[in-house]
VODO-419972 format. One line per field, with one value per residue: residue in three letters; x, z, y of N, C-alpha, C, O, CB in turn. Coordinates in Angstrom, 2 decimals, decimal comma, m for minus. Atoms other than C-alpha are relative to their C-alpha. Last residue first. Glycine has a CB too. Layout:
residues N
type = [ALA; ...] $
n.px = [X; ...] $
n.pz = [Z; ...] $
n.py = [Y; ...] $
ca.px = [X; ...] $
ca.pz = [Z; ...] $
ca.py = [Y; ...] $
c.px = [X; ...] $
c.pz = [Z; ...] $
c.py = [Y; ...] $
o.px = [X; ...] $
o.pz = [Z; ...] $
o.py = [Y; ...] $
cb.px = [X; ...] $
cb.pz = [Z; ...] $
cb.py = [Y; ...] $
//
This chain:
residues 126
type = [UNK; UNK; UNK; UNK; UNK; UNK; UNK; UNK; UNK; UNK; UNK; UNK; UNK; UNK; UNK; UNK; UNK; UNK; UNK; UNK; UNK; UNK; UNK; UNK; UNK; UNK; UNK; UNK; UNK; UNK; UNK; UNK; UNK; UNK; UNK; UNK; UNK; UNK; UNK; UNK; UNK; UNK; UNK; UNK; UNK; UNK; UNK; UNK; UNK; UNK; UNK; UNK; UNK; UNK; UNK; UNK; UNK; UNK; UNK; UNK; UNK; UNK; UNK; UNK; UNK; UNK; UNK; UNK; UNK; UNK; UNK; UNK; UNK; UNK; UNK; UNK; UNK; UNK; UNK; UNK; UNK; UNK; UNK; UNK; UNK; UNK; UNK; UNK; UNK; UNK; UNK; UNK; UNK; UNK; UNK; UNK; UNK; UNK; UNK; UNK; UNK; UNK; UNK; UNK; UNK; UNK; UNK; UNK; UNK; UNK; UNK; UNK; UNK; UNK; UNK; UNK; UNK; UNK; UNK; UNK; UNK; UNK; UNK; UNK; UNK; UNK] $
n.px = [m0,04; 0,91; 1,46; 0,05; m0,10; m1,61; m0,67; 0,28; m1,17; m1,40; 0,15; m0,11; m1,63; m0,70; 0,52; m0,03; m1,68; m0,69; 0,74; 1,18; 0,13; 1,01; 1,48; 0,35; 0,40; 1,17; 0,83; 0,10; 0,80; 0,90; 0,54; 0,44; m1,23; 0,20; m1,21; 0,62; 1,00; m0,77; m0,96; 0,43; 0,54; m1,15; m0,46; m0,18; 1,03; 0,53; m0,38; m1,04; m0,03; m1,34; m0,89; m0,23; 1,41; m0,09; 0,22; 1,61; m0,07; m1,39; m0,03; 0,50; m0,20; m0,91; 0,28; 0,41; m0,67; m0,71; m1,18; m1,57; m0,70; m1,51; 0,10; 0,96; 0,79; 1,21; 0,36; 1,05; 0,45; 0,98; 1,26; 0,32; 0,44; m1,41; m0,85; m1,25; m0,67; m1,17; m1,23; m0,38; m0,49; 0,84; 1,04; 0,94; 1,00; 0,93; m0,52; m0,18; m0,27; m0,97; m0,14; m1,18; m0,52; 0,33; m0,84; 0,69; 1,01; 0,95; 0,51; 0,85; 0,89; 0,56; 0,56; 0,61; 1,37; 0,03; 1,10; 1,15; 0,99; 0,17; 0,91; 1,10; 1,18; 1,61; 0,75; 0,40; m0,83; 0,84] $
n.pz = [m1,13; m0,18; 0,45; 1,01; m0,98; m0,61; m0,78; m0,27; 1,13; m0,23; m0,77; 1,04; 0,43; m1,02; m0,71; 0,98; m0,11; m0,90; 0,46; 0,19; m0,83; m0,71; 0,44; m0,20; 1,09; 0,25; m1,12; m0,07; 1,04; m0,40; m0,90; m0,21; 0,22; m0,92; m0,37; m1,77; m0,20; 0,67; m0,33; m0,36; 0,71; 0,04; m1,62; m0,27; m0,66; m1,55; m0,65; m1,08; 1,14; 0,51; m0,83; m0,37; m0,37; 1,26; 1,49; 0,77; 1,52; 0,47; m0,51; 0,62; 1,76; 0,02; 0,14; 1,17; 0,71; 0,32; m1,51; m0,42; m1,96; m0,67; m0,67; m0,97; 0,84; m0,84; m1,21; 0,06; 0,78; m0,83; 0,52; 1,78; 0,39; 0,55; m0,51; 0,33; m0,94; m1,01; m0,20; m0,15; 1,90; 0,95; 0,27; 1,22; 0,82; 0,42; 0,43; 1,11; 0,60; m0,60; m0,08; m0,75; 1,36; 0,71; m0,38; 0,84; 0,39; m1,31; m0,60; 0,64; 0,70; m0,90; 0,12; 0,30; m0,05; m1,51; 0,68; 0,83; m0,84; 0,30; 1,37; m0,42; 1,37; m0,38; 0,93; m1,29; 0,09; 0,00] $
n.py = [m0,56; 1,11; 1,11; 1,40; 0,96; 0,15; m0,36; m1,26; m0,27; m0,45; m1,11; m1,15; m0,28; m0,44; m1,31; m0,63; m0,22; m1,15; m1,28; m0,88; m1,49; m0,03; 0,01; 1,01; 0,52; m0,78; m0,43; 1,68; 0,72; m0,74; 0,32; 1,47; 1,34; 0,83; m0,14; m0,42; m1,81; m0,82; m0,21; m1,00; m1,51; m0,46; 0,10; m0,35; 0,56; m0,45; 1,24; 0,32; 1,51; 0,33; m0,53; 1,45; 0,69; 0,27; m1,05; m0,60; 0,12; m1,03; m1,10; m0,49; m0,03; m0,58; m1,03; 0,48; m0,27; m1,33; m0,12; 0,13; 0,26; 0,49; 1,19; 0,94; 0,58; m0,63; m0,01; m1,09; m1,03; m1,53; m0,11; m0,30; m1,76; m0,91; 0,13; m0,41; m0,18; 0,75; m0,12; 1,58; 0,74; m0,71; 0,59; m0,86; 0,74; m0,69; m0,57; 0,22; 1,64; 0,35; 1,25; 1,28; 0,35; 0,73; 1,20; 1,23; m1,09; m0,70; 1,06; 0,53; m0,78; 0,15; 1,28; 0,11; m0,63; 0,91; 0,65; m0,32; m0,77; m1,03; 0,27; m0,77; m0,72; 0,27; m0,34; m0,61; m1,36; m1,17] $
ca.px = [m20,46; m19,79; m19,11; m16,79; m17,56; m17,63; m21,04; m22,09; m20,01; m22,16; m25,47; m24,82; m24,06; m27,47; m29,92; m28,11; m28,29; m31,91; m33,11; m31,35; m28,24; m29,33; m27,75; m24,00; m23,36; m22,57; m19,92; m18,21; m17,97; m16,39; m13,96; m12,98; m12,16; m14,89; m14,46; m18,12; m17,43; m15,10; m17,40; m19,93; m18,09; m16,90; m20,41; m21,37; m19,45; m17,85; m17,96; m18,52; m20,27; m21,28; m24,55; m26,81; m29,07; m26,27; m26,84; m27,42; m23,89; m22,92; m26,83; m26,38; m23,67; m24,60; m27,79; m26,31; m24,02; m26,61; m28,87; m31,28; m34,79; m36,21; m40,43; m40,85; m37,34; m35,16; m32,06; m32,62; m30,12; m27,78; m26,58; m23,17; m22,58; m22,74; m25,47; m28,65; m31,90; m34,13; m34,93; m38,49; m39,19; m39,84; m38,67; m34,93; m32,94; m30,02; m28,09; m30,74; m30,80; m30,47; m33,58; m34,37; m36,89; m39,56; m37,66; m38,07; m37,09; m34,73; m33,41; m32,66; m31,11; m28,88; m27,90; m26,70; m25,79; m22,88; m22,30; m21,61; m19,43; m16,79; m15,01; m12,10; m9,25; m6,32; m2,64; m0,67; 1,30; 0,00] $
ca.pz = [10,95; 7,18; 4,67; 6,83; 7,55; 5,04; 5,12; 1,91; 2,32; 5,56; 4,02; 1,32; 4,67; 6,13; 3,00; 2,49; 5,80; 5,45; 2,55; 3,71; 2,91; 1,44; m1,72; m0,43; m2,48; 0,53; 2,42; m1,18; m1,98; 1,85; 1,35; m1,85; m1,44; m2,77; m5,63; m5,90; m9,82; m9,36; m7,45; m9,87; m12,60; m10,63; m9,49; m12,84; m15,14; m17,44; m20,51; m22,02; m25,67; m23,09; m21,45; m24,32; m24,32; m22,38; m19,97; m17,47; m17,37; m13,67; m12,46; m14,29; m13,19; m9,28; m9,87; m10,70; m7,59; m5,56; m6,49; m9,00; m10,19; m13,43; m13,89; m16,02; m17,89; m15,32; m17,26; m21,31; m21,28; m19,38; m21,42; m22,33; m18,20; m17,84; m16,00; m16,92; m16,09; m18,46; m21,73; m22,26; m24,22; m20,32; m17,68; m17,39; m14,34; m12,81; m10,30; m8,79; m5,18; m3,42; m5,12; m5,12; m7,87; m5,37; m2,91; m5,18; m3,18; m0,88; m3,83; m6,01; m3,83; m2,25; m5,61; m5,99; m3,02; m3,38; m7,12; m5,15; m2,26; m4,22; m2,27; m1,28; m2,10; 0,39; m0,98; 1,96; m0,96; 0,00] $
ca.py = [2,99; 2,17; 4,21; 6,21; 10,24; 13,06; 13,85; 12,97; 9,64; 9,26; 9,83; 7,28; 5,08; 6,05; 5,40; 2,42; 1,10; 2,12; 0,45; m2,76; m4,39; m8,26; m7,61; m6,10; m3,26; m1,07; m3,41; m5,27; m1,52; m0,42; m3,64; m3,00; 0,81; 3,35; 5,77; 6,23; 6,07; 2,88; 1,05; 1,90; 0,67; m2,59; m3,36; m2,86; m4,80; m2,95; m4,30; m1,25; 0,63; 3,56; 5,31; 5,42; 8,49; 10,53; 13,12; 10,69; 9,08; 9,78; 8,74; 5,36; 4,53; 5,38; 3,76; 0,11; 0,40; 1,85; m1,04; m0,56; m0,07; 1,18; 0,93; 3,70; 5,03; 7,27; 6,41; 6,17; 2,95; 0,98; m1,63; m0,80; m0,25; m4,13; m6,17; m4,94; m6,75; m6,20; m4,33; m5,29; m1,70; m0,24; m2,55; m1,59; m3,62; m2,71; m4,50; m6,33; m7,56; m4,15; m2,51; 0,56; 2,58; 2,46; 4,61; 7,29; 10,81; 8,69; 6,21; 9,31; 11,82; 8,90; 8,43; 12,02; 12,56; 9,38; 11,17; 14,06; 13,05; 10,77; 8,97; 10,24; 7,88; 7,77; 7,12; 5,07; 3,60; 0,00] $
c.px = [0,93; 0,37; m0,53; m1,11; 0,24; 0,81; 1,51; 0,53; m0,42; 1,16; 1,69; 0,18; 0,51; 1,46; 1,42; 0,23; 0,23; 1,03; 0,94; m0,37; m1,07; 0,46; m0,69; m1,80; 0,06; m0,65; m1,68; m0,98; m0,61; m1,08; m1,50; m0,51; m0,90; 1,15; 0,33; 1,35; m0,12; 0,16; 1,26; 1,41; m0,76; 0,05; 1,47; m0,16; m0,67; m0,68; 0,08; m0,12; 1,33; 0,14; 1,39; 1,55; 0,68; m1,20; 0,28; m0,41; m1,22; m0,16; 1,37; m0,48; m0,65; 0,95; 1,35; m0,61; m0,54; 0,96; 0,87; 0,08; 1,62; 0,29; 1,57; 0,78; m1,30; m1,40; m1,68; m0,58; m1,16; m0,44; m1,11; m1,22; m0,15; m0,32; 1,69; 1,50; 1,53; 0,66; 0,55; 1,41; 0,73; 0,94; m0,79; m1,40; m1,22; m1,20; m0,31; 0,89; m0,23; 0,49; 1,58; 0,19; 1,59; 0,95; m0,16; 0,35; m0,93; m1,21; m1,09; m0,89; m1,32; m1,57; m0,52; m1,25; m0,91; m1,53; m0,95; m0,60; m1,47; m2,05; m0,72; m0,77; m0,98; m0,62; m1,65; m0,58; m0,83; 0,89] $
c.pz = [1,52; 2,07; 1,15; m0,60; m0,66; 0,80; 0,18; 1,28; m0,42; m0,91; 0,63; 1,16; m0,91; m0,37; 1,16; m0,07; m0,93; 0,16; 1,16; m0,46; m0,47; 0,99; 1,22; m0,34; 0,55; m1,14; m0,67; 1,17; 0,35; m1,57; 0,30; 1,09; m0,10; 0,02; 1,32; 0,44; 1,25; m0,11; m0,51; 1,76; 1,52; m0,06; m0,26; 1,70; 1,19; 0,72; 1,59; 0,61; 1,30; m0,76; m0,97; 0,55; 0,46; m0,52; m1,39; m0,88; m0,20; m1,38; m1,22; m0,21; m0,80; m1,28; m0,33; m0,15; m1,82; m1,10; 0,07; 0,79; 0,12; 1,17; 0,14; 0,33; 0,96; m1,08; 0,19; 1,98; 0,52; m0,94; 1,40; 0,11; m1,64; 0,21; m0,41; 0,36; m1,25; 0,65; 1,42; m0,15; 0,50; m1,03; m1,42; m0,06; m0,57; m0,73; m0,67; m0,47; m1,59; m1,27; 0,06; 0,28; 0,47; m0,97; m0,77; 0,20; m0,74; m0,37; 1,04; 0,75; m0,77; m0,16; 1,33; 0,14; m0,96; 0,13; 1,43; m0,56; m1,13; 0,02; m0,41; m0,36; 1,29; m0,89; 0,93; m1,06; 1,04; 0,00] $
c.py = [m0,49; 0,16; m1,04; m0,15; m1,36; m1,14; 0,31; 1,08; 1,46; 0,26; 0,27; 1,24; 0,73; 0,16; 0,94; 1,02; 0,88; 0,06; 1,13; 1,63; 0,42; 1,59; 0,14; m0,21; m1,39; m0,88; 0,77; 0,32; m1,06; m0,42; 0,90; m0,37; m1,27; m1,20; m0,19; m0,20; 0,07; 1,59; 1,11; m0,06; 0,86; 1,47; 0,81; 0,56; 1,21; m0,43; m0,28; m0,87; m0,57; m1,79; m0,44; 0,06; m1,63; m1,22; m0,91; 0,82; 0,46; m0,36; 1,05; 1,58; 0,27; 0,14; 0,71; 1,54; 0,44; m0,18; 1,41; 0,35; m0,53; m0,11; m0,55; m1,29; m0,37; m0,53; 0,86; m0,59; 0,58; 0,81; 0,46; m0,37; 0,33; 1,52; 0,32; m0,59; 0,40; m0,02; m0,94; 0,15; m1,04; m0,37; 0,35; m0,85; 1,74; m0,42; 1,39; 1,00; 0,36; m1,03; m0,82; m1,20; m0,78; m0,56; m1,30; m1,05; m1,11; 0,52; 0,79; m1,59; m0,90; 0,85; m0,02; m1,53; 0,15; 0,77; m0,52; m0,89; 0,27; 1,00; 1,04; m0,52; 0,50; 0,70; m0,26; 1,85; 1,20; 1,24] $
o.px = [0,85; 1,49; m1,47; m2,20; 0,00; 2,03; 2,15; 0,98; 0,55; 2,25; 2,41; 1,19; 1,67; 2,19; 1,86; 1,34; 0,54; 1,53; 1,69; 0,59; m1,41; m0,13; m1,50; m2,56; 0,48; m1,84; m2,77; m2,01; m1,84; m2,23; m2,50; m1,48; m2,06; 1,58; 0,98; 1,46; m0,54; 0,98; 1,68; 1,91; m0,60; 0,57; 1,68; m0,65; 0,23; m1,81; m0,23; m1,06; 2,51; m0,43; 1,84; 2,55; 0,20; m1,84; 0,31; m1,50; m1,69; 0,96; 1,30; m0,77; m0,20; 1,75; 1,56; m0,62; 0,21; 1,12; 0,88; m0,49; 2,18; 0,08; 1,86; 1,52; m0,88; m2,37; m2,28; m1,54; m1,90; 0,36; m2,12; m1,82; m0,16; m1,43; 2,78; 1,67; 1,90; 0,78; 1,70; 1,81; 1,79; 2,17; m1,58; m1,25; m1,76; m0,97; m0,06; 0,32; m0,63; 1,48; 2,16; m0,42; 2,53; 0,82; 0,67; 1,08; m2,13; m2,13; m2,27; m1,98; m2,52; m2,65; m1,31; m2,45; m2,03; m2,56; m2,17; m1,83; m2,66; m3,05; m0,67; m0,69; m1,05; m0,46; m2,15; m0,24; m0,50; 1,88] $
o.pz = [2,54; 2,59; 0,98; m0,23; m1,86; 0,73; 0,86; 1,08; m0,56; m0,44; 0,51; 1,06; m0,90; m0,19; 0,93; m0,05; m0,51; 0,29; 1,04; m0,37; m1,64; 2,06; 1,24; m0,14; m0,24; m1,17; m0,18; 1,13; 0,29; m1,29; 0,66; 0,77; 0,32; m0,90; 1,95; 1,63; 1,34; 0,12; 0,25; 2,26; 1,64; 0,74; 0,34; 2,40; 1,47; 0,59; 2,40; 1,34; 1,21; m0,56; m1,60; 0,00; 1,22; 0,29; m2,50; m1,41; m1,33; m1,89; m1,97; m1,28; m1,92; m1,44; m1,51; m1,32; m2,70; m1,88; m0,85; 1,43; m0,79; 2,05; 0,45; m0,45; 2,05; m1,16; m0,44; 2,40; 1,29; m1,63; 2,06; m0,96; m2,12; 0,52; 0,01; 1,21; m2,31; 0,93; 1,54; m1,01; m0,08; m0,98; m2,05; m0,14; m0,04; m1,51; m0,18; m0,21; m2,15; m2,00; m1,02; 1,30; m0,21; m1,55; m0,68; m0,51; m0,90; 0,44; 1,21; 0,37; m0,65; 0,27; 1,41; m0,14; m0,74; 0,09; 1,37; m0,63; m0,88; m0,69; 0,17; m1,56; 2,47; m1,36; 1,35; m0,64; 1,01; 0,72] $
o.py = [0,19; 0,15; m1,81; 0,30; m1,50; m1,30; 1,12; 2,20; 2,21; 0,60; 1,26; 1,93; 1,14; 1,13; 2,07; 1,56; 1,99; 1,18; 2,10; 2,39; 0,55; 1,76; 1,07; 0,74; m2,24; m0,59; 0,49; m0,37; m0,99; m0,77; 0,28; m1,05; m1,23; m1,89; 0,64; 0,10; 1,22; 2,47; 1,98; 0,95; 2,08; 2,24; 1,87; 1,45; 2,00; 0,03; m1,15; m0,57; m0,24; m2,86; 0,52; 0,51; m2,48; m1,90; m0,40; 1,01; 0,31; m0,46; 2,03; 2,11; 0,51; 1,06; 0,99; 1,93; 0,87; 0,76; 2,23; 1,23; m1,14; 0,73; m1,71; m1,89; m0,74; 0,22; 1,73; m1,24; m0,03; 1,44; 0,22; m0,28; 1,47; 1,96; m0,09; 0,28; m0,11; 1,18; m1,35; m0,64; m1,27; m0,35; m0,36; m2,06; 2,71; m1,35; 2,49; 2,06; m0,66; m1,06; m0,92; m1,54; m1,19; m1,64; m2,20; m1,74; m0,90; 0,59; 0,51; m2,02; m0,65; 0,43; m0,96; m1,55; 0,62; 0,10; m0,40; m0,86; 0,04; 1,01; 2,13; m0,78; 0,14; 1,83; m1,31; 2,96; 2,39; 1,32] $
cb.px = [m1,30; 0,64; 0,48; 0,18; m1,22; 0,15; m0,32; m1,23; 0,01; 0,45; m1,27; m1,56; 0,62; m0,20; m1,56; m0,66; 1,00; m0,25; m2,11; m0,41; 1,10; m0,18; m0,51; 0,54; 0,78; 0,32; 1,10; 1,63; 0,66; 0,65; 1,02; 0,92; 1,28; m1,37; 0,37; m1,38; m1,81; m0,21; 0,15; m2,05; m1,59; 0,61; 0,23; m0,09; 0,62; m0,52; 1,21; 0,21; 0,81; 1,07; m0,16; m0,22; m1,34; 1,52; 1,36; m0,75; 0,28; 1,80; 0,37; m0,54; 0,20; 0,44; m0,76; m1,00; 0,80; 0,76; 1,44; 0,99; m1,06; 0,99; m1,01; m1,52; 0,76; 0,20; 1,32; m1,53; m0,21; 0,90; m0,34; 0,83; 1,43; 0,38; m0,38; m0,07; m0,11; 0,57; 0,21; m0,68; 1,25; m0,36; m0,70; 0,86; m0,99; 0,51; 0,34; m1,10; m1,36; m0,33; m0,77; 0,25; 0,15; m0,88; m0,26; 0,06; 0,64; 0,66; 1,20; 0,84; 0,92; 0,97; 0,97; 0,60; 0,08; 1,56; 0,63; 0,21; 0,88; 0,82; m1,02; m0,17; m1,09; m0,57; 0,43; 1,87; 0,03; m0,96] $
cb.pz = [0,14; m1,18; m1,42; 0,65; 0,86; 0,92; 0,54; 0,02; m1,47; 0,71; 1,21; m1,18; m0,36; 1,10; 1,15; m0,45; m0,26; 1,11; 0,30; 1,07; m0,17; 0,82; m0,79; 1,33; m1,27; m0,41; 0,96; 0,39; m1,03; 0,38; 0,92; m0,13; 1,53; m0,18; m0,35; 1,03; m0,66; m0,96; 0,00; 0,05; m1,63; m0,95; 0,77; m0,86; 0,68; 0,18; m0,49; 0,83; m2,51; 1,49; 1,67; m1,40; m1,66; m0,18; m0,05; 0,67; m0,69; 0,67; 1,81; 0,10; m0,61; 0,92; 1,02; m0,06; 0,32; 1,23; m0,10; m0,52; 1,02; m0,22; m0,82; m0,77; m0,72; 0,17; 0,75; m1,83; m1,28; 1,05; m0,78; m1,36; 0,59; m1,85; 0,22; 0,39; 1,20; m0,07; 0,05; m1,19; m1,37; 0,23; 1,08; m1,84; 1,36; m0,55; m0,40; m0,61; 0,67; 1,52; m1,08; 0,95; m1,12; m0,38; 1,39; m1,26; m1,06; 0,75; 0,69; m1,29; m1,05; 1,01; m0,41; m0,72; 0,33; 1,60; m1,13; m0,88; 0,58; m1,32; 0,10; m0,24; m1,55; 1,45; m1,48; 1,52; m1,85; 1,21] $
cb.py = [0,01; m1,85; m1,19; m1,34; 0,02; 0,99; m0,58; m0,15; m1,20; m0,78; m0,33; 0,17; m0,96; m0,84; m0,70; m0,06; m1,28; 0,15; m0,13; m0,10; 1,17; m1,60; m1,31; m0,18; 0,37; 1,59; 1,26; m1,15; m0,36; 1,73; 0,01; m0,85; m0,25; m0,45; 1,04; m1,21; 0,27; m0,38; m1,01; m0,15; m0,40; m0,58; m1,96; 0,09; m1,44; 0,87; m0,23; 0,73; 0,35; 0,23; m0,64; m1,11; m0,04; m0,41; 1,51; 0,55; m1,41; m0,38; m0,37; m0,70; m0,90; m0,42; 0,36; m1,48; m1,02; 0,58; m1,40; 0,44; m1,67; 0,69; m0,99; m0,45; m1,20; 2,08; 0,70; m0,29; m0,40; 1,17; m1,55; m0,91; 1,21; m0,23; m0,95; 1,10; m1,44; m0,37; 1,54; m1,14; 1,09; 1,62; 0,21; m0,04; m1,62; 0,73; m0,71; m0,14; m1,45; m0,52; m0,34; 0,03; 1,64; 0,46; m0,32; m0,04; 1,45; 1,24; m0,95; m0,15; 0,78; 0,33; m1,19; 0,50; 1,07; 0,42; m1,38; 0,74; 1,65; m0,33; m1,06; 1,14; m1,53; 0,44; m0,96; 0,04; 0,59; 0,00] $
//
């Protein structure tokens, strides 16, 4: 270790906390991402994330948090990306605090609370 500390990164973190809190409907731990509208499906790269905020999308933070930081585009990226990694990556989270927030069975509220603490400033995880 080069004793290098990542930040994570505060904004997308409020943004996705923004979007689960205001539409808790559209959260869901246990699916990555999933598109309902034009039978699109569960997602599991960042090349097939498309036309965020579609009826009936739900995702995990990691699956929001990629889709959030690409919303200005209609089709997020031609990428392989899986996206646990991807949103890991974007939330600029170590392995252990990822593997902690993007666990399936974390609830609504951990969630909720540990986005809150990366907004804050504080660990991901209490």
């Amino acid at each position: 270790m080069d004793g290098h500390v990542v930040t994570p990164n505060k904004e997308l973190a409020a943004k996705v906390l923004r979007q689960i809190t205001e539409h808790p409907e559209t959260h869901d731990q246990e699916v990555w991402f999933e598109q309902n509208e034009g039978g699109r499906g569960f997602c599991n790269t960042v090349g097939e994330v498309r036309d965020v905020g579609t009826c009936g999308t739900v995702g995990c933070v990691a699956g929001w948090a990629v889709a959030l930081h690409y919303a200005d585009k209609k089709r997020v990226l031609d990428s392989n990306e899986l996206l646990g990694d991807a949103g890991s990556r974007l939330l600029r989270l170590s392995w252990d605090d990822a593997e902690w927030l993007f666990y399936d069975r974390r609830t609504h509220d951990e969630v909720v609370e540990a986005l809150q603490r990366i907004v804050d400033g504080k660990p991901v995880r209490p």
